[in-house]
PDB file of the backbone (N, CA, C, O) and the ligand in Angstrom, with CONECT records:
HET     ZN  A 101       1
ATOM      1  N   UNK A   1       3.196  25.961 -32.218  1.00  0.00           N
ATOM      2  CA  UNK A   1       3.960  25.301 -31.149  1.00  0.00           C
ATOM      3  C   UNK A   1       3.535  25.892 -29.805  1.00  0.00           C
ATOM      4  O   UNK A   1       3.716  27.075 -29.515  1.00  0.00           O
ATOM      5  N   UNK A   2       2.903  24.906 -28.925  1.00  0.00           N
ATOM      6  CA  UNK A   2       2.785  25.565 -28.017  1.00  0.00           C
ATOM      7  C   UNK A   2       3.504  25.962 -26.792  1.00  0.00           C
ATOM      8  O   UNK A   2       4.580  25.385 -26.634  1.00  0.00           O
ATOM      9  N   UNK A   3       3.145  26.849 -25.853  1.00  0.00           N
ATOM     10  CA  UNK A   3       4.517  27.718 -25.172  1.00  0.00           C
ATOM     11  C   UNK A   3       3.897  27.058 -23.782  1.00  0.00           C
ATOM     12  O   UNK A   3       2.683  26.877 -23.680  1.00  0.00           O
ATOM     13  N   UNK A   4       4.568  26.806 -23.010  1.00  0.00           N
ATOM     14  CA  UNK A   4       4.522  26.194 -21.832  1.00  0.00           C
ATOM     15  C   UNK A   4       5.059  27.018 -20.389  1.00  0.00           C
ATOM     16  O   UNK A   4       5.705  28.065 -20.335  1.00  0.00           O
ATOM     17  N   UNK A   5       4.603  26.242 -19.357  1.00  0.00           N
ATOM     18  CA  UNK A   5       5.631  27.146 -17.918  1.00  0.00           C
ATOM     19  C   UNK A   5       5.342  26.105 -17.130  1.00  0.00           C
ATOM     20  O   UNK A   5       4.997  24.967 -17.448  1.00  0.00           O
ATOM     21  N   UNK A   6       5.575  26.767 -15.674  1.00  0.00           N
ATOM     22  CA  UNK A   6       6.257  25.167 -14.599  1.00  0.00           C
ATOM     23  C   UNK A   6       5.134  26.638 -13.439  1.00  0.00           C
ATOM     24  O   UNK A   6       4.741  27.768 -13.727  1.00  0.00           O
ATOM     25  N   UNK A   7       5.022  25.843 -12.260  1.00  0.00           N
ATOM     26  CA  UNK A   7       4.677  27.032 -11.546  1.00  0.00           C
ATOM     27  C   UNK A   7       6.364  26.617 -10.733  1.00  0.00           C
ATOM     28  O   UNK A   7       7.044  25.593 -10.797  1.00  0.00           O
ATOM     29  N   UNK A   8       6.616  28.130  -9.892  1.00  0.00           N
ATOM     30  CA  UNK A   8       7.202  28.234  -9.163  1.00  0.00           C
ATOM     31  C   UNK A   8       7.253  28.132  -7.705  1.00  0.00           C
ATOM     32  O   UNK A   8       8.266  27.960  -7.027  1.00  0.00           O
ATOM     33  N   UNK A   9       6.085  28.254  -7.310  1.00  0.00           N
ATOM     34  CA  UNK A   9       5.888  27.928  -5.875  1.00  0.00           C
ATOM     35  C   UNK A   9       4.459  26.893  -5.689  1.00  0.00           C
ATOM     36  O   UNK A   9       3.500  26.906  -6.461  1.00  0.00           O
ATOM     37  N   UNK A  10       4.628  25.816  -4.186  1.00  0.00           N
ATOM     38  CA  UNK A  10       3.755  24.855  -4.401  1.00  0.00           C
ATOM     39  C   UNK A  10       2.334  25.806  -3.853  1.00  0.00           C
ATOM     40  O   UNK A  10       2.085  26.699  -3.043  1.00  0.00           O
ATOM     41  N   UNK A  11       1.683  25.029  -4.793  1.00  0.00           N
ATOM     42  CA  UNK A  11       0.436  25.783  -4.548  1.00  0.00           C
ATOM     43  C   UNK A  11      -0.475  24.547  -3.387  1.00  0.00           C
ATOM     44  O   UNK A  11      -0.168  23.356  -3.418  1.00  0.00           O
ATOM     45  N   UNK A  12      -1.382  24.985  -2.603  1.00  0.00           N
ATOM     46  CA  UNK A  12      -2.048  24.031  -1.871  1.00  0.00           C
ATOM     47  C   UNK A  12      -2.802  22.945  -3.148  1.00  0.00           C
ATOM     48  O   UNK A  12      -3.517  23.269  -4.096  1.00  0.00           O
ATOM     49  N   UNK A  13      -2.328  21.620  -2.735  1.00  0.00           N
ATOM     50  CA  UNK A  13      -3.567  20.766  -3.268  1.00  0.00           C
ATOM     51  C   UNK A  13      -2.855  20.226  -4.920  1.00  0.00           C
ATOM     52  O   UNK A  13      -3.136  19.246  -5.610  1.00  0.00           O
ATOM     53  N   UNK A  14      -1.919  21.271  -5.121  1.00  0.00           N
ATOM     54  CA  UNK A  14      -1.145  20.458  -6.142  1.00  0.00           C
ATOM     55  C   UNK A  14       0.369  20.175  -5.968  1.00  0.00           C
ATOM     56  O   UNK A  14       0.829  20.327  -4.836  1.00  0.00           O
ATOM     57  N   UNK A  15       1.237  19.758  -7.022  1.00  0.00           N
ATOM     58  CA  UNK A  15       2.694  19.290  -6.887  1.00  0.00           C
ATOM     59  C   UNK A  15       3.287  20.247  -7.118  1.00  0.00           C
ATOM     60  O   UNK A  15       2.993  21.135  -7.919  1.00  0.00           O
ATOM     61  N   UNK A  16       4.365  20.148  -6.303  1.00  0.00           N
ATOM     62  CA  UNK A  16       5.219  21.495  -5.887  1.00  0.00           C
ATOM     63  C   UNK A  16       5.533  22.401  -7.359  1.00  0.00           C
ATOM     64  O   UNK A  16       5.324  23.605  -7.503  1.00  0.00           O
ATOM     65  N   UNK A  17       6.029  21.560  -8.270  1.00  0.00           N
ATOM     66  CA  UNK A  17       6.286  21.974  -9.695  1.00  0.00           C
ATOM     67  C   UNK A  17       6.005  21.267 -11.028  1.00  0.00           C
ATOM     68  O   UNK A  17       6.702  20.552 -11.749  1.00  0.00           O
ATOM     69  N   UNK A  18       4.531  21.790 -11.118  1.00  0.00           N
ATOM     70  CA  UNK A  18       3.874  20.893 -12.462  1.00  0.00           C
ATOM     71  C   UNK A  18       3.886  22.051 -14.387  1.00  0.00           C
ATOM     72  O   UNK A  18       3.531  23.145 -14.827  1.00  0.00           O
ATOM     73  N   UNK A  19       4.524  20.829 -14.811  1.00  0.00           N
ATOM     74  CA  UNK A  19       4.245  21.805 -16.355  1.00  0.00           C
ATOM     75  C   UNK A  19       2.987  21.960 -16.673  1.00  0.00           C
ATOM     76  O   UNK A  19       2.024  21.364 -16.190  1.00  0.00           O
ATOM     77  N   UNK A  20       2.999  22.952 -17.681  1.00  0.00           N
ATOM     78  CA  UNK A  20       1.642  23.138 -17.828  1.00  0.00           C
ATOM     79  C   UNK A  20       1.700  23.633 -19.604  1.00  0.00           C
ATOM     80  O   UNK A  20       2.717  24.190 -20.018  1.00  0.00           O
ATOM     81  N   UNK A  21       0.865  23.439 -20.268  1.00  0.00           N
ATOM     82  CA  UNK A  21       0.631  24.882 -21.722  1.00  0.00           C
ATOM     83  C   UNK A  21       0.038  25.831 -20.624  1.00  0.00           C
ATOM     84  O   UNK A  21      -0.582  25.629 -19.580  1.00  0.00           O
ATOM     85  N   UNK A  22       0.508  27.014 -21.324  1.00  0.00           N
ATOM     86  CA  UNK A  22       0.640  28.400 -21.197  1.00  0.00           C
ATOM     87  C   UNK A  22      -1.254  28.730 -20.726  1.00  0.00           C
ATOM     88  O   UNK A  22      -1.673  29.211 -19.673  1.00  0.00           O
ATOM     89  N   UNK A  23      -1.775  28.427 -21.512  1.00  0.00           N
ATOM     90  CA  UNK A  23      -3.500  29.033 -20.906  1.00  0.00           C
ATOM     91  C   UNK A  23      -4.218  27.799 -20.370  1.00  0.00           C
ATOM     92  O   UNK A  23      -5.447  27.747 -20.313  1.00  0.00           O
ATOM     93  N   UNK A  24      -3.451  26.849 -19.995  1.00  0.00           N
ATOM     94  CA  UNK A  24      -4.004  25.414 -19.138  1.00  0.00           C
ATOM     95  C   UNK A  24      -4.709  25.650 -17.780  1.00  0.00           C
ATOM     96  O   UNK A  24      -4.007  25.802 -16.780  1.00  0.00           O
ATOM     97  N   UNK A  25      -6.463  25.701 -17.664  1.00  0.00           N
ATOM     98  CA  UNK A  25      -7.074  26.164 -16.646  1.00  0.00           C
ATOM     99  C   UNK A  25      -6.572  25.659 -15.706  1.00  0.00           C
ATOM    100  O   UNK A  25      -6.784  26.330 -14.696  1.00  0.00           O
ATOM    101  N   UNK A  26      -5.742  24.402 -15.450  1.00  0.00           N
ATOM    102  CA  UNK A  26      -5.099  23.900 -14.392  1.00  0.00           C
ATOM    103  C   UNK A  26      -4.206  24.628 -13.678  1.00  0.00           C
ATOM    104  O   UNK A  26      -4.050  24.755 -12.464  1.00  0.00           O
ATOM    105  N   UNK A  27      -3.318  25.351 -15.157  1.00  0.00           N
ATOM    106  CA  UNK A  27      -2.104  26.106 -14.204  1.00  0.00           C
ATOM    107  C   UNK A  27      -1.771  26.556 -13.430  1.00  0.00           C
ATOM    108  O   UNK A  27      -2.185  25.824 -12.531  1.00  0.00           O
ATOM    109  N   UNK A  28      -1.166  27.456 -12.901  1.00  0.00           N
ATOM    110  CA  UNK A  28      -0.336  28.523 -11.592  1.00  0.00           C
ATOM    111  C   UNK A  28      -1.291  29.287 -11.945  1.00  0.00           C
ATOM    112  O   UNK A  28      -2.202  28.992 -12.719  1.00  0.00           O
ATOM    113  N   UNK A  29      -1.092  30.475 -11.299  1.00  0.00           N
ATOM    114  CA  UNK A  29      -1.623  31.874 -11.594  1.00  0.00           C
ATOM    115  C   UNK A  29      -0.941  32.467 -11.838  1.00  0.00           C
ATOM    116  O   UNK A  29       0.129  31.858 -11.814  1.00  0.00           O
ATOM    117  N   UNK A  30      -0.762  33.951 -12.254  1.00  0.00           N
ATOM    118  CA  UNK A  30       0.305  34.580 -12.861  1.00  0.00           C
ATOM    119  C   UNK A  30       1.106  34.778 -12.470  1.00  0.00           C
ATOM    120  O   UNK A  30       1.877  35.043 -13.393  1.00  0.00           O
ATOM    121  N   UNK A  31       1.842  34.904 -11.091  1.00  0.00           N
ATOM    122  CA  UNK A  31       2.805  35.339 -10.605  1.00  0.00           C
ATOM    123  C   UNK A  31       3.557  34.571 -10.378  1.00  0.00           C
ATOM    124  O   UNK A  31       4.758  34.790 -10.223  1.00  0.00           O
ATOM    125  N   UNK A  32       2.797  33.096 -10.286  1.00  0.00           N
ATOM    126  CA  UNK A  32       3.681  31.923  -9.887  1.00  0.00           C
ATOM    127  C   UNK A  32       3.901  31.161 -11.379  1.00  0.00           C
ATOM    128  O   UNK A  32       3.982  29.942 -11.527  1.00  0.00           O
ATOM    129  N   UNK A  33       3.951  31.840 -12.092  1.00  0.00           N
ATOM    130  CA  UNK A  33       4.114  31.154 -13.918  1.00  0.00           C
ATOM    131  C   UNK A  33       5.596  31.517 -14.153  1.00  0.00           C
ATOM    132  O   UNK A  33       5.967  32.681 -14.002  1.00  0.00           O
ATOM    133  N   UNK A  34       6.337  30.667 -14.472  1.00  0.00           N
ATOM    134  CA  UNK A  34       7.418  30.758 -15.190  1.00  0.00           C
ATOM    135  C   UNK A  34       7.434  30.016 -16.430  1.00  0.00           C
ATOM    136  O   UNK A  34       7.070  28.865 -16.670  1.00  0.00           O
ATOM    137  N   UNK A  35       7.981  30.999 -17.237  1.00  0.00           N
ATOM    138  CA  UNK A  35       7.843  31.082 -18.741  1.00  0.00           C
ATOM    139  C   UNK A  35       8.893  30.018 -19.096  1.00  0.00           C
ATOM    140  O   UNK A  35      10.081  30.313 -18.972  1.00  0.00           O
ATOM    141  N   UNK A  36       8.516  28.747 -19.549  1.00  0.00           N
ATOM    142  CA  UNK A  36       9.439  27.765 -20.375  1.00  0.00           C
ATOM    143  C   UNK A  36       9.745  27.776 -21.896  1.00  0.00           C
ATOM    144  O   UNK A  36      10.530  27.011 -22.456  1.00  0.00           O
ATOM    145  N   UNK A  37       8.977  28.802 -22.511  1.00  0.00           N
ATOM    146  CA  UNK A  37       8.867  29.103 -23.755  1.00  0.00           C
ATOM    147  C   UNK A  37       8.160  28.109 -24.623  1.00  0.00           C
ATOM    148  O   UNK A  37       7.244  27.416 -24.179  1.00  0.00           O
ATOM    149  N   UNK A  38       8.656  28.022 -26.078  1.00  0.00           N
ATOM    150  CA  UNK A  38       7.538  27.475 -26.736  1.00  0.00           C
ATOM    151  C   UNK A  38       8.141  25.934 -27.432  1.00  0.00           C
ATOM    152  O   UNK A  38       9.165  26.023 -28.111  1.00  0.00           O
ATOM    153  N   UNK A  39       7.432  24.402 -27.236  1.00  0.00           N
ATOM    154  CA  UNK A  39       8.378  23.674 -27.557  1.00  0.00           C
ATOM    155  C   UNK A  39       7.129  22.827 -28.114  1.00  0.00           C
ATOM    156  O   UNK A  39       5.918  23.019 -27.997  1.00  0.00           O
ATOM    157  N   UNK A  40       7.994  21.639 -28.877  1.00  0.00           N
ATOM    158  CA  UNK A  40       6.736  20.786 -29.924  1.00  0.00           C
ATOM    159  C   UNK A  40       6.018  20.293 -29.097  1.00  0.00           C
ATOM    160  O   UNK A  40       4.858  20.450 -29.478  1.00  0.00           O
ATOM    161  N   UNK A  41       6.067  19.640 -27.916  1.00  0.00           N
ATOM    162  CA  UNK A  41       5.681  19.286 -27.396  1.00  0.00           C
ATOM    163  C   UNK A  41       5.937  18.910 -26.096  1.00  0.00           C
ATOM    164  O   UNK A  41       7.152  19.073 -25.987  1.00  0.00           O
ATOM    165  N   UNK A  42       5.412  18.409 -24.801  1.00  0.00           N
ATOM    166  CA  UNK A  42       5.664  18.306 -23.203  1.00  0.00           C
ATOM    167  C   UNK A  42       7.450  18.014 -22.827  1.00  0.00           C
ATOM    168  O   UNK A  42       8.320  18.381 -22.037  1.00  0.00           O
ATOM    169  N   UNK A  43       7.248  17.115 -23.978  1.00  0.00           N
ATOM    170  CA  UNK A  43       8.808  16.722 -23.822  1.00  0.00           C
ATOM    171  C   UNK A  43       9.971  17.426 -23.376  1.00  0.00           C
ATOM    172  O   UNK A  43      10.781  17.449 -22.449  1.00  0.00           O
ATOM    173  N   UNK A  44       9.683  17.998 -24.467  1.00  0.00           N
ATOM    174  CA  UNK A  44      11.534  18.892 -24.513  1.00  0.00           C
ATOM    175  C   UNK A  44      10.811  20.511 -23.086  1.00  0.00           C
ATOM    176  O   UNK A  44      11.539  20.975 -22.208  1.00  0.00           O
ATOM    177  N   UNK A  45       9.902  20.789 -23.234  1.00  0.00           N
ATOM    178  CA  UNK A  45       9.085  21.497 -21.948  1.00  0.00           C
ATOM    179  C   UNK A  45       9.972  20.953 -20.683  1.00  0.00           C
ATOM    180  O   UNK A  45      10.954  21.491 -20.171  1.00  0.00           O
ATOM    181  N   UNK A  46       9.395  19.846 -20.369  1.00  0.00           N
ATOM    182  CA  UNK A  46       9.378  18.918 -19.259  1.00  0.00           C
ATOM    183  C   UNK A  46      11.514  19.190 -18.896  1.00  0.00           C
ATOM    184  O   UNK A  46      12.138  19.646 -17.938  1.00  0.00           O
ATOM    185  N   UNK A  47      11.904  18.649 -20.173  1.00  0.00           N
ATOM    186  CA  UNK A  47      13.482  18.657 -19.709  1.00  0.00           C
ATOM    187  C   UNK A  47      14.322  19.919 -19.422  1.00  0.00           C
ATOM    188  O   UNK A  47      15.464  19.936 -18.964  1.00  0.00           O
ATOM    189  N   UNK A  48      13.527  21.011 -19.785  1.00  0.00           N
ATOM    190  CA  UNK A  48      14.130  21.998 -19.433  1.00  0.00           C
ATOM    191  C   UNK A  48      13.331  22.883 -18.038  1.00  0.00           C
ATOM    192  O   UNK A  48      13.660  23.985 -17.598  1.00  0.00           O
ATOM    193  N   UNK A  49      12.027  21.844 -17.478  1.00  0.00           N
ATOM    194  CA  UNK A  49      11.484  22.125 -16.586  1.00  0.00           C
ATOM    195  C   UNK A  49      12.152  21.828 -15.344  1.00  0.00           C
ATOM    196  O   UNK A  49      11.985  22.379 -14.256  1.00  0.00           O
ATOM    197  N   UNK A  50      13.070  20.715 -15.702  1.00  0.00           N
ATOM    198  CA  UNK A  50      13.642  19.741 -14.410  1.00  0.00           C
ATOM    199  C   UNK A  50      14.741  19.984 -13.972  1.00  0.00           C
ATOM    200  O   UNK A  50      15.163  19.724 -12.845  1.00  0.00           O
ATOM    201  N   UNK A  51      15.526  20.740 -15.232  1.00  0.00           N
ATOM    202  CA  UNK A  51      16.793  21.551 -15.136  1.00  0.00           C
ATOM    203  C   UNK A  51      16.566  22.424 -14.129  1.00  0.00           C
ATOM    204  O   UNK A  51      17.609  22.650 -13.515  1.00  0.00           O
ATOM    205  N   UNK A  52      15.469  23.106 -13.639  1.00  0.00           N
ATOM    206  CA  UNK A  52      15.367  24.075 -12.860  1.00  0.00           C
ATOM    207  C   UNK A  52      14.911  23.210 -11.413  1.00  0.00           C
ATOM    208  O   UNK A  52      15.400  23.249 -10.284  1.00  0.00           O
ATOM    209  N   UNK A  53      13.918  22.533 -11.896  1.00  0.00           N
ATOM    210  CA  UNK A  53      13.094  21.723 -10.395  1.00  0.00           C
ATOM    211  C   UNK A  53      13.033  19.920 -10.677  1.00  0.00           C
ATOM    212  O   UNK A  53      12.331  19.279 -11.459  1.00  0.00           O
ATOM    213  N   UNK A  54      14.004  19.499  -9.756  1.00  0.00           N
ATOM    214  CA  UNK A  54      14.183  18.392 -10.675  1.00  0.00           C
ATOM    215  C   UNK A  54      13.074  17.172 -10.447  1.00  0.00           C
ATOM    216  O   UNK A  54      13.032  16.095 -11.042  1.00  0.00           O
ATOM    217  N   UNK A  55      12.231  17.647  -9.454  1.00  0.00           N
ATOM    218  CA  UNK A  55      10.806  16.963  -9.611  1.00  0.00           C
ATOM    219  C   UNK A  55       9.354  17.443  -9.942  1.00  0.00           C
ATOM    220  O   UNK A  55       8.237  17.160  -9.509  1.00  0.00           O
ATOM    221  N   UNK A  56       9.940  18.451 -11.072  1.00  0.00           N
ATOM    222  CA  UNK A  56       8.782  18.708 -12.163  1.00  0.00           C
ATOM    223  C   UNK A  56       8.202  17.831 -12.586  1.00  0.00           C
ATOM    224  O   UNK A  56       8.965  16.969 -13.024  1.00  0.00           O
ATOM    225  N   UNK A  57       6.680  17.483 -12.733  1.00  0.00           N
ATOM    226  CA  UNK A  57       5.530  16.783 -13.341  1.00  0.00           C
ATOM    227  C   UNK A  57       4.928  17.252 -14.215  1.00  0.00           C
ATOM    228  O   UNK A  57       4.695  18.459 -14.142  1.00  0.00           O
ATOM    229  N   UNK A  58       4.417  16.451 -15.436  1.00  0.00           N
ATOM    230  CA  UNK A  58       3.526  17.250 -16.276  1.00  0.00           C
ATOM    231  C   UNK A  58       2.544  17.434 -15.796  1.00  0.00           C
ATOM    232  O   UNK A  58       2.457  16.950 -14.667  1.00  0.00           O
ATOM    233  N   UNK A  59       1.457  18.093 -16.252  1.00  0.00           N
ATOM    234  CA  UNK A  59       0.017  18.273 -16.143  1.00  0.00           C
ATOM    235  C   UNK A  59      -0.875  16.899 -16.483  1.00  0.00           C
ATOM    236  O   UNK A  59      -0.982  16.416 -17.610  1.00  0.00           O
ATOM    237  N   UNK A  60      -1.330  16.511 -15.584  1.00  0.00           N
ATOM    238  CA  UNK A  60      -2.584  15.253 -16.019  1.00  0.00           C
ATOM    239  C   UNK A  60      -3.446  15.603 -17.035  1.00  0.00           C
ATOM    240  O   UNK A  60      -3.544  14.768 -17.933  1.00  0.00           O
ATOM    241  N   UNK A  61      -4.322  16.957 -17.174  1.00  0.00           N
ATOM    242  CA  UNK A  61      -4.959  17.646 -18.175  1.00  0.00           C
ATOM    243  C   UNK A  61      -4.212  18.100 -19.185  1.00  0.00           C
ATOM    244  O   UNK A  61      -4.521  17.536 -20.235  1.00  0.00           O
ATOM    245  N   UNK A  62      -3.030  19.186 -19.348  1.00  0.00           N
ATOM    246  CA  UNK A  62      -2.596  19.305 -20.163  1.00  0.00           C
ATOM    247  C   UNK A  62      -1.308  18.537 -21.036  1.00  0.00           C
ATOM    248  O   UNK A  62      -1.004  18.525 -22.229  1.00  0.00           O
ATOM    249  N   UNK A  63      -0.711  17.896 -19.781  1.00  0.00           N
ATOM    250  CA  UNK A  63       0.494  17.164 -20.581  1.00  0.00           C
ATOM    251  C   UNK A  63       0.236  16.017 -19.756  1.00  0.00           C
ATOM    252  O   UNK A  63       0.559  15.840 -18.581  1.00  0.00           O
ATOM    253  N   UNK A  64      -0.442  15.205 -20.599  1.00  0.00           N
ATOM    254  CA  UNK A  64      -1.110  13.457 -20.068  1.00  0.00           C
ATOM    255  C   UNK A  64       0.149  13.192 -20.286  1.00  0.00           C
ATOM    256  O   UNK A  64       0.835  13.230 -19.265  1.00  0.00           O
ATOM    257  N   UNK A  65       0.901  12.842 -21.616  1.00  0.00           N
ATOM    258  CA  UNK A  65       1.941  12.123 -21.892  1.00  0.00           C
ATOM    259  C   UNK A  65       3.179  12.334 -21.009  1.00  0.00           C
ATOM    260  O   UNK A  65       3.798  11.330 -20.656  1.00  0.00           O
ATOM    261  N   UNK A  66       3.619  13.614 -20.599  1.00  0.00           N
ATOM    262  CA  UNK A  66       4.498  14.251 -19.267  1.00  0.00           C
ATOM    263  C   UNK A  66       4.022  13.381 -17.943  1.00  0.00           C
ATOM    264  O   UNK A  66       4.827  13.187 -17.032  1.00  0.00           O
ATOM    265  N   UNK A  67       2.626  12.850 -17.882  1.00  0.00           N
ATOM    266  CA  UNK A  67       2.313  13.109 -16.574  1.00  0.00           C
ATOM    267  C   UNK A  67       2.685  11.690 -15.777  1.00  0.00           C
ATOM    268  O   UNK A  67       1.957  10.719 -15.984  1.00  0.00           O
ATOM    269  N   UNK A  68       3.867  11.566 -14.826  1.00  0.00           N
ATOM    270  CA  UNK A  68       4.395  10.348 -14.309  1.00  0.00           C
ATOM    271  C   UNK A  68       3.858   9.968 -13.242  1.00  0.00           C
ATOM    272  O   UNK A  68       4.173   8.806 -12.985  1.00  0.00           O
ATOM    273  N   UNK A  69       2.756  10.723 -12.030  1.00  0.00           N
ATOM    274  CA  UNK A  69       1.905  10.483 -11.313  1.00  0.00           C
ATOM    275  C   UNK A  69       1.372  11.113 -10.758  1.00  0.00           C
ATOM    276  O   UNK A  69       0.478  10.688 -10.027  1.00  0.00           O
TER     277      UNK A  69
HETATM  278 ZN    ZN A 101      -2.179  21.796 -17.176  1.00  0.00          ZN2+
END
């Protein structure tokens, strides 16, 4: 199951708060990684991503199916 995170701060050039899997070359960098833990898939990730930032996006690369634009 893979383990997922959101970044926490907007990074230049991407969306303020995008999910990601955990070693997704796309991701945050480390400091800006917050740990969403480990879920079947983007889904249940994503809903507990939004709880925090409520215009969390998935990843286009890593979570196509998350990804709303
Ligand atoms: Zn990604």
């Amino acid at each position: 199951m893979p383990r997922y995170c959101v970044n926490k701060n907007a990074q230049s050039g991407t969306r303020d708060h995008e999910v990601h899997v955990w070693d997704c070359e796309h991701g945050p960098d480390e400091w800006n990684k917050l740990d969403l833990g480990n879920f079947p898939s983007c889904h249940g990730a994503m809903a507990k991503a939004k709880l925090l930032y409520p215009t969390a996006d998935g990843c286009y690369y890593c979570s196509r199916e998350c990804h709303t634009s």
